[in-house]
N, C-alpha and C positions, 0 to 999 in steps of 0.2 A: 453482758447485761445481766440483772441479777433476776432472778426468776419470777413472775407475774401469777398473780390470782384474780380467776374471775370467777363469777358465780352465774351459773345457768341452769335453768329447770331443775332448782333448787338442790343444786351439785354443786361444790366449791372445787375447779378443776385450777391443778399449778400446768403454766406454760413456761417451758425452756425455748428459746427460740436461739439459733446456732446455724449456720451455713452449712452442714452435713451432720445427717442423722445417718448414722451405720444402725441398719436393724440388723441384729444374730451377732450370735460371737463365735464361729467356727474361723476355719483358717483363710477362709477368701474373704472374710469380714473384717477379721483381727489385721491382713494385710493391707487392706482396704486404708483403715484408717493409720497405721504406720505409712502406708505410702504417702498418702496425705500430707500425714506432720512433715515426710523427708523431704515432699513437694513445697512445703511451705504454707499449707493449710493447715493452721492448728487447733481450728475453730469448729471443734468436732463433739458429738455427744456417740455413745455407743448404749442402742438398748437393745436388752438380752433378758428373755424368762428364765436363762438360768446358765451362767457362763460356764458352767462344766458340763449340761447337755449338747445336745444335737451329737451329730452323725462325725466330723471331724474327730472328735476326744472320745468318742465310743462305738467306733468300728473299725474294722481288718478284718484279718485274713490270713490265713499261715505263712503269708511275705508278702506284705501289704506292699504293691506295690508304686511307683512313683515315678514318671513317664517323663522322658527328657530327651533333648538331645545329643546322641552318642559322641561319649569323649573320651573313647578309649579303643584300643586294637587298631586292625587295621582294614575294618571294610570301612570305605566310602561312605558319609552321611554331611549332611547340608541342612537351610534351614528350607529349603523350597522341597527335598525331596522327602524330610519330615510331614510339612504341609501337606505335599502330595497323598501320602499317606493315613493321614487324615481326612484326605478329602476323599479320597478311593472309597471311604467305609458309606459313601452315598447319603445323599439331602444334606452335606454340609457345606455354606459359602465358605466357597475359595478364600474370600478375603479373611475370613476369621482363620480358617485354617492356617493361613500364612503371617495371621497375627499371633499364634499359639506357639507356632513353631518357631519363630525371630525371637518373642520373649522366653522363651523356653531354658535358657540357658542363664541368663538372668535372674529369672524366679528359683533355677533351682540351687547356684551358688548365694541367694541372701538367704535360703533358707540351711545351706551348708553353713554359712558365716555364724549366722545364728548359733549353732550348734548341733545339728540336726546329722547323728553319725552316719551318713551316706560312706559305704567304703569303698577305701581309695587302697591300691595299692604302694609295694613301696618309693616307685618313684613319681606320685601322685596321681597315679590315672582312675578316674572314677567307674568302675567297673561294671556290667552293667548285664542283663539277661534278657531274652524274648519272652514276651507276653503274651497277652491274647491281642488276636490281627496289628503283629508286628514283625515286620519281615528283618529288620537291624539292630538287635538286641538294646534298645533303649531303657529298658526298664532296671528302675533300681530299687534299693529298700531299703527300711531302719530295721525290718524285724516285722513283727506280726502287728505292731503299733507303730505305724509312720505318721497316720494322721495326724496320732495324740501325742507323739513329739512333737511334728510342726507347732499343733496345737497350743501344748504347757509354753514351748518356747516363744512363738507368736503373744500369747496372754502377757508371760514375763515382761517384755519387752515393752509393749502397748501401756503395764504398769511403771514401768521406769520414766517412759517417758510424758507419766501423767495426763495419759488420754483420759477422759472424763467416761466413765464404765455405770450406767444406770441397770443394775441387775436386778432379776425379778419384775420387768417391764413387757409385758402383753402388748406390742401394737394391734390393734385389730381395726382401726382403719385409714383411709391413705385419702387424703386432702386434695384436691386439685381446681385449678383456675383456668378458663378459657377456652376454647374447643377446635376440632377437627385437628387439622396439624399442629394447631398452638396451644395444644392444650399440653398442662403440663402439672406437677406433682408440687404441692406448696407445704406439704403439712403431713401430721398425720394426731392418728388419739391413742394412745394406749392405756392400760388398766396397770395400777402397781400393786400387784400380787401379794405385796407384803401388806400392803393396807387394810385391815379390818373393819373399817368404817365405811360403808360403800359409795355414802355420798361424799366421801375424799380422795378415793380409788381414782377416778378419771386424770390423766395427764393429756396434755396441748404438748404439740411441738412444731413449732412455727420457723421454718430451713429454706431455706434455698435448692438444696439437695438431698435424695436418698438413695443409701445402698443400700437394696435388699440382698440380704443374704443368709437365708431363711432353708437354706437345702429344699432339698425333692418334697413329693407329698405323700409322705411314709401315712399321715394319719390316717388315709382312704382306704387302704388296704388291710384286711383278714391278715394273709397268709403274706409278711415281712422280714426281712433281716434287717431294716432300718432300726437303731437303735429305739428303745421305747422312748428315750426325751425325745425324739424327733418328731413332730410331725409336719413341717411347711405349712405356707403360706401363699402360696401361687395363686390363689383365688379372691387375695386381698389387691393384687395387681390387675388380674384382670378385670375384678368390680371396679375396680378405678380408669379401666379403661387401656388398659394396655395390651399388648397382642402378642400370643402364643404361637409357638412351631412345631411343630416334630413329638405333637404333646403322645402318640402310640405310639413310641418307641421308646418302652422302658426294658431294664436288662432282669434276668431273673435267673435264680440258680437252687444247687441243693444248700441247707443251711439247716444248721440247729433250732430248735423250739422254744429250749426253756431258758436256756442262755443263747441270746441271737449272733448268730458265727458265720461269715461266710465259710464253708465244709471246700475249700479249693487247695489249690496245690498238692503240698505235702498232704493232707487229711484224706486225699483220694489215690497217690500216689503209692501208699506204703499198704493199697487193695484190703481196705475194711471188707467184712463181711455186711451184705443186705440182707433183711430178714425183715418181716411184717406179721403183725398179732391180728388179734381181733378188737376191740374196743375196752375189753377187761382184761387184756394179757395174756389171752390163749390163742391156742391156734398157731402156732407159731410155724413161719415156714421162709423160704429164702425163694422169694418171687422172682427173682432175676429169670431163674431157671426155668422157668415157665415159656419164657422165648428164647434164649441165649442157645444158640447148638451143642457147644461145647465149651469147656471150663478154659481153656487159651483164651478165645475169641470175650468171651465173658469178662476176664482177669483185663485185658487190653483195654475194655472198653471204660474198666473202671478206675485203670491205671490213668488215662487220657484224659478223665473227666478232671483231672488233676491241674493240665493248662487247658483245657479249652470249657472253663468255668462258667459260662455264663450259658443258658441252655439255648441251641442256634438247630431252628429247621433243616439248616444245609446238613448238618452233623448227623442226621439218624439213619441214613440207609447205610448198609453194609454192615450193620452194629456198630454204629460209629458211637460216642461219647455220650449222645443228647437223648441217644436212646435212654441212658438211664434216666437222664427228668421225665423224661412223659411216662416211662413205668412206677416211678414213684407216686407223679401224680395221680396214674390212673388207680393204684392201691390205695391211694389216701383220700382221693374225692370222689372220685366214683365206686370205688369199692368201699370205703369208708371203714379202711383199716388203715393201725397205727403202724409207722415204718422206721427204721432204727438202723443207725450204723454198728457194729460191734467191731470193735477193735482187740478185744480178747482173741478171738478165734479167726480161722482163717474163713472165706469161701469154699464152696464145696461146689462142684458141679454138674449138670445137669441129669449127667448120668449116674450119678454120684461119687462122682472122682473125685480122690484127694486132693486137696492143695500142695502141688511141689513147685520149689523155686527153679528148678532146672526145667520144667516144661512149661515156663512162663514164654512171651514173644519176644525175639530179639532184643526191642527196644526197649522192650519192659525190662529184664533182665539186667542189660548192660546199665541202663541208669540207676539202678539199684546195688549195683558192683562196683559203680566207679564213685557211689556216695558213698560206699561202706555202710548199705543198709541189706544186705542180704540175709535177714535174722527170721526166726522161730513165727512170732506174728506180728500181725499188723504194728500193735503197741511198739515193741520192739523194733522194728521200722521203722516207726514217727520218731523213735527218742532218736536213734539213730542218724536219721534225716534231719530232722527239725525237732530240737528237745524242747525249743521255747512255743514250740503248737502245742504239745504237749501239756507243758506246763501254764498255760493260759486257761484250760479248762478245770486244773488243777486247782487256781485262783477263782475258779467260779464254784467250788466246792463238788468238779465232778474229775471222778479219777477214770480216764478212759482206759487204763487196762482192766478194771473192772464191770463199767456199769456202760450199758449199751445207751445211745446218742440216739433222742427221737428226732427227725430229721422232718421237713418237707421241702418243695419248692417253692420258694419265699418271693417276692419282689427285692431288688436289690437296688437300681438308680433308677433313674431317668432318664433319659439324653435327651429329651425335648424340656421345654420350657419354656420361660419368656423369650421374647423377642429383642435382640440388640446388635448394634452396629460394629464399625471396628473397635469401639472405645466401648463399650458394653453398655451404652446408652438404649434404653428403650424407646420406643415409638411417641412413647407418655414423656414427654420430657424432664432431663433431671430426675428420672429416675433409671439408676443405674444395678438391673438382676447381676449379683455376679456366684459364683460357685456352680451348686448343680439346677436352681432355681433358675439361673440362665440354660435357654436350653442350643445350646451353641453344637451340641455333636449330633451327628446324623444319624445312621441306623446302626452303623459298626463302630465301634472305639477302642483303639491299644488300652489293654488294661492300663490305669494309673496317669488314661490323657486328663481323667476329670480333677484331678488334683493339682496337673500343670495348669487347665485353663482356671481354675478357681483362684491363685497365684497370680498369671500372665492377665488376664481380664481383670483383677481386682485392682492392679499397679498400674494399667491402663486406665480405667476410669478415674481412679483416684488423678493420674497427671492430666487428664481432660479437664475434670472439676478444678484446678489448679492452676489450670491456666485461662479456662471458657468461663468459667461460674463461680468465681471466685467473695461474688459481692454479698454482704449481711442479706438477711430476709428483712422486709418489714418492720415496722413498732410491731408489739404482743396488741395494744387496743387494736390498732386498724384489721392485725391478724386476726381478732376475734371476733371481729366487730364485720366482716366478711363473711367468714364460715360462721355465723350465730344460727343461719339455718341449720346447715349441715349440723352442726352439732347438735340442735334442739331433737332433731330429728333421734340422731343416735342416741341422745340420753334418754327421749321419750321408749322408744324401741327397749331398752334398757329397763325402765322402770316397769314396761309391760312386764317382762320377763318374770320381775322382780313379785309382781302381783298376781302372776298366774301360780293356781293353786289348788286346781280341780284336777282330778283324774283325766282330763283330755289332753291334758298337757305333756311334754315328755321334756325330760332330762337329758342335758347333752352327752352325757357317755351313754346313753340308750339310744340317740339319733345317730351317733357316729358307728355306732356296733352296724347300724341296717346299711351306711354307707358302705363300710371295710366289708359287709358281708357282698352288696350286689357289686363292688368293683372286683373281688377276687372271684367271683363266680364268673363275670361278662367278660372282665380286663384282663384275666390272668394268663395263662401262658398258650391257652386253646381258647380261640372267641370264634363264637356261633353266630352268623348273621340277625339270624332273628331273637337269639338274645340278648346280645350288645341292644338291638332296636326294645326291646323291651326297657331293658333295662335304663335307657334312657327315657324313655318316656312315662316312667317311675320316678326319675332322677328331675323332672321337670315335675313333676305332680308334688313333691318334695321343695322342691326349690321356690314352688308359689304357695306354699302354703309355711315354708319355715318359722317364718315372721311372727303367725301367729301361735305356733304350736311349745313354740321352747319353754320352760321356765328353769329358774332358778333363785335358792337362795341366801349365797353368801357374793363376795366378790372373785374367790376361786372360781365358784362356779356360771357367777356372770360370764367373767373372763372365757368360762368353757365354751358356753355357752354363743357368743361371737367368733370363737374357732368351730365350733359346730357349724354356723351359718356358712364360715369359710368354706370349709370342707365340701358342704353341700354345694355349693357353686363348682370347686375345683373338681369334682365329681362331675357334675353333670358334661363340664366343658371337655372331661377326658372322653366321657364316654360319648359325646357328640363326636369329636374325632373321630376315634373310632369307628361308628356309623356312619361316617364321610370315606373315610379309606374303607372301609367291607361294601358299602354301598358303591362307590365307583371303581370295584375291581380289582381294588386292592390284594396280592396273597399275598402268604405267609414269607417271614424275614425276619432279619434280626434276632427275639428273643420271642418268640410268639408264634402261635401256630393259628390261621383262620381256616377253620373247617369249611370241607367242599368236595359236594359228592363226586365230582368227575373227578376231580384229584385221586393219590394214590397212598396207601399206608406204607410205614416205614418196615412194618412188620404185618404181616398176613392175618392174624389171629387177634390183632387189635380192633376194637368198638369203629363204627364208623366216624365219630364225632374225629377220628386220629386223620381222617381222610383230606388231605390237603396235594395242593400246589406252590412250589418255589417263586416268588417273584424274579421278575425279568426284566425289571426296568426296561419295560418297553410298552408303561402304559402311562399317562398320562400323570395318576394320581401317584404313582410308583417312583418317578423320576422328577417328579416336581416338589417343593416343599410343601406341608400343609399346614397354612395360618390357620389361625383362631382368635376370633373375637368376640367380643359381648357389646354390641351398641342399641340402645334404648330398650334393654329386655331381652334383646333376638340375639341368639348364639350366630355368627356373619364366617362360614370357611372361606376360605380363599387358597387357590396354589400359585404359589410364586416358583417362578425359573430359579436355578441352584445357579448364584454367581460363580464363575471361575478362579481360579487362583491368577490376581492380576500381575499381570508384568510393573517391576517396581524401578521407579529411577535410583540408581546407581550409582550417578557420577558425581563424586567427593562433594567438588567446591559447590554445584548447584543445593546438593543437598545440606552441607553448611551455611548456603548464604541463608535457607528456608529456617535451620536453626535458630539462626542470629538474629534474622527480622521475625521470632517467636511463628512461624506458621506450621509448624509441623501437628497441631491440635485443629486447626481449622480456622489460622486465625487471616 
């Protein structure tokens, strides 16, 4: 049907109305709607603020890697002891997990088919390495850019086959009809960025279905490795009513500053030098050394942090790996100096011992022998080991055999998110989170699961809507002629914005700075009880007052302006979590440290604020999931029991007749 104009609170907004709206265009969005078309739905719109942003096409890792099921050698692997695995990493349902890992194999040959250089040996086995928390070398790679293959290749395709691409489209709000269990997602409004005209800016879009696929919520945070297009959307779903999980369980690591890099693998393996200034460049000194005993134990630690990249409480006693993040952080926020990798020069040691490669640790040593990296310095190392890490900084106009890497401890995923079933269906119906916006993984995840499930859940939902939800939405009048409130409301909201013009008012890149600023002080890798509780109740005095405080005046910054509002909601809702897990006893796990004076330091001579305890799932809030909701204003937690991994029928003909008579979606 051809596109419809109406005119409301003297706005002229176009509606598209379509039976699936894909918001985002990374790679669990882009498959989304490819799945779709292959399903037989090809009555699809895809809107994107900018089809070369977000996190897919603009991040990695020195071997970015990409999580599957092992098809190669000769240990033992399955799709239940994959799942198992997944499920092991804690608060993740068994069912999903054993949905990730079935489709697993599937998701990763269309994206082989595609063209996507996963290597294979010569008589085609696809070859494969351990990652972080994976005990059966599952992991595989393109290179330091696996995403942004999927990615280009995914987009290609989606253009071939004439999927309808609305770019430069701002959703900012999400439409819904009917309540408690029947309530469900009808619509949504977004802003066309390209439009100059404000009162022509507003778009309708009148669907049947939505895929969100909007990644994590990079824009909350200070201190990130999410690419800067990225910021999520998670707060546009829960104001509409949908319910969250696992939202304090995000991952975090060391990472570059001024080009945003995950610093893993190789970039830790080939033992950069650490060193820290003062705020003008002086001062210069190699803080490791400050706790480290001896230059061995030191070299290992920073050898290690190479796979076990993401910073993890269990890791810091004995000098294990994670020791390095929390002394980064402590130089960089607490002590409020700048911290830098050198790859010019070697490490030096506590005592002042030279750097030799022959008094390096066995294991350090030997993997550096057998890759034919045993060279002069670190640089020399990387070319050696990985020339295309190298060469990627190189591309960002910075030459690491010369100029030292300002580094900190960034936020890096999420593993919580929305809420969704085996088919990646939300609680909100018909609408379907899928990538890292769904928050599907528990507290531990194989590096490179989040790229399976963003794949495996988006080819899922897409055959659910294809075979459950198949039918047009509404005429465009009755759709408008419905939500005439809803919308009067947001255009008026809108025009406030528009008309605020006094010094009390603030701009939305100066609202989201005080967000990024109190999430990475409360949320970030050390959370203080009573400052999380602060900080939320900041986060709430902010949130009742947003409405009237924002202004703006172009449609850019309109548009900012209602991601601003998002923001502020997805903020508050993290940091309620939060407050719910420290408040019922929640300790420390995952990528996060909760301070706690009975607890113990990892290191003697650290601040107390390092003083923690290990979680033991053996508390209630620890072993159970933690929903999150927003109903009538009131942030509602709740903990749900962790489903099992279910025992599945098996036998052929019963599960073929379920094919034949279409019941394998719920029908």
């Amino acid at each position: 049907m051809a596109d419809e104009k109406f005119r409301i609170n003297g706005f002229d907004l176009t509606c598209h109305r379509v039976n699936t709206l894909v918001v985002g265009s990374g790679a669990a969005s882009l498959n989304a709607a490819l799945s779709l078309h292959r399903f037989g739905q090809k009555d699809i719109i895809i809107a994107t603020e900018n089809l070369r942003g977000g996190t897919s096409r603009n991040a990695g890792s020195d071997k970015q890697t990409y999580y599957k099921l092992s098809l190669s050698g000769d240990a033992e692997d399955s799709p239940l002891l994959m799942a198992e695995d997944l499920f092991n990493g804690h608060c993740m349902h068994g069912d999903i997990a054993l949905c990730e890992a079935l489709g697993s194999v599937g998701a990763f040959l269309n994206l082989a088919n595609l063209g996507v250089p996963f290597p294979q040996n010569m008589y085609g086995a696809w070859v494969g390495y351990k990652t972080d928390h994976d005990p059966k070398a599952r992991g595989t790679s393109a290179g330091p850019y696996t995403s942004k293959i999927m990615h280009t290749l995914l987009a290609e395709e989606a253009k071939r086959k004439k999927i309808k691409i609305l770019d430069h489209v701002r959703i900012i709000y999400l439409l819904t009809s009917g309540d408690g269990n029947d309530k469900s997602v009808t619509g949504a409004i977004g802003i066309n960025l390209r439009e100059r005209d404000i009162k022509k800016a507003f778009l309708l879009f009148n669907c049947t279905n939505i895929i969100l696929g909007t990644g994590g919520p990079a824009g909350i945070y200070r201190d990130s490795v999410f690419p800067e297009l990225q910021s999520g959307s998670t707060g546009l779903a829960i104001g509409a009513g949908a319910t969250a999980q696992n939202l304090t369980e995000s991952q975090f690591g060391i990472a570059s500053v001024k080009f945003r890099w995950n610093l893993s693998g190789s970039y830790q393996q080939v033992i950069p030098q650490y060193f820290s200034t003062d705020k003008f460049g002086r001062e210069k000194k190699e803080f490791l050394n400050e706790f480290f005993p001896d230059i061995r134990r030191l070299t290992r630690a920073i050898f290690l942090k190479g796979y076990q990249w993401p910073f993890d409480p269990a890791k810091t006693s004995d000098y294990g790996s994670s020791v390095i993040d929390l002394l980064v952080y402590r130089e960089k926020v607490i002590r409020g100096r700048k911290v830098f990798l050198d790859y010019s020069v070697n490490p030096s040691g506590p005592a002042g011992e030279k750097f030799s490669l022959t008094d390096l640790d066995g294991e350090v040593y030997d993997y550096l022998n057998k890759s034919g990296a045993l060279k002069k310095t670190p640089f020399e190392r990387l070319r050696a080991l990985n020339s295309p890490a190298a060469d990627l900084y190189l591309r960002h106009n910075i030459d690491l055999s010369k100029a030292p890497l300002e580094i900190s401890v960034s936020v890096q995923h999420n593993n919580g998110g929305l809420k969704g079933n085996i088919w990646w269906e939300s609680d909100l119906k018909h609408l379907f989170p899928v990538g890292e916006v769904n928050g599907s993984h528990g507290v531990y995840r194989p590096g490179g699961s989040a790229l399976n499930s963003g794949q495996v859940g988006s080819s899922r939902a897409a055959f659910y809507i294809s075979k459950r939800y198949f039918n047009a939405p509404h005429g465009n009048k009755d759709f408008a002629k419905t939500f005439e409130l809803s919308l009067s409301e947001i255009l008026s909201l809108a025009t406030s914005w528009l008309e605020n013009k006094s010094e009390n008012h603030i701009k939305p890149a100066a609202l989201v700075r005080i967000i990024r600023e109190r999430m990475s002080e409360a949320g970030g890798i050390i959370r203080e009880k009573n400052k999380v509780k602060e900080a939320a109740g900041e986060a709430w005095k902010l949130w009742h007052s947003v409405d009237g405080i924002l202004s703006a005046s172009s449609v850019r910054e309109l548009a900012d302006a209602f991601r601003a509002r998002e923001h502020c909601l997805t903020h508050l809702v993290y940091l309620e979590a939060l407050k719910k897990y420290i408040g019922d006893g929640g300790r420390s796990r995952g990528s996060y440290i909760v301070s706690e004076k009975k607890g113990s330091k990892p290191l003697k001579n650290l601040e107390d604020v390092f003083s923690f305890s290990l979680c033991r799932y053996d508390r209630k809030i620890e072993n159970h999931i933690l929903e999150i909701k927003m109903v009538n204003g009131n942030i509602i937690p709740e903990l749900r029991r962790v489903r099992p991994i279910p025992r599945q029928e098996l036998w052929f003909e019963k599960v073929w007749r379920q094919n034949l008579e279409d019941k394998i979606a719920g029908g």
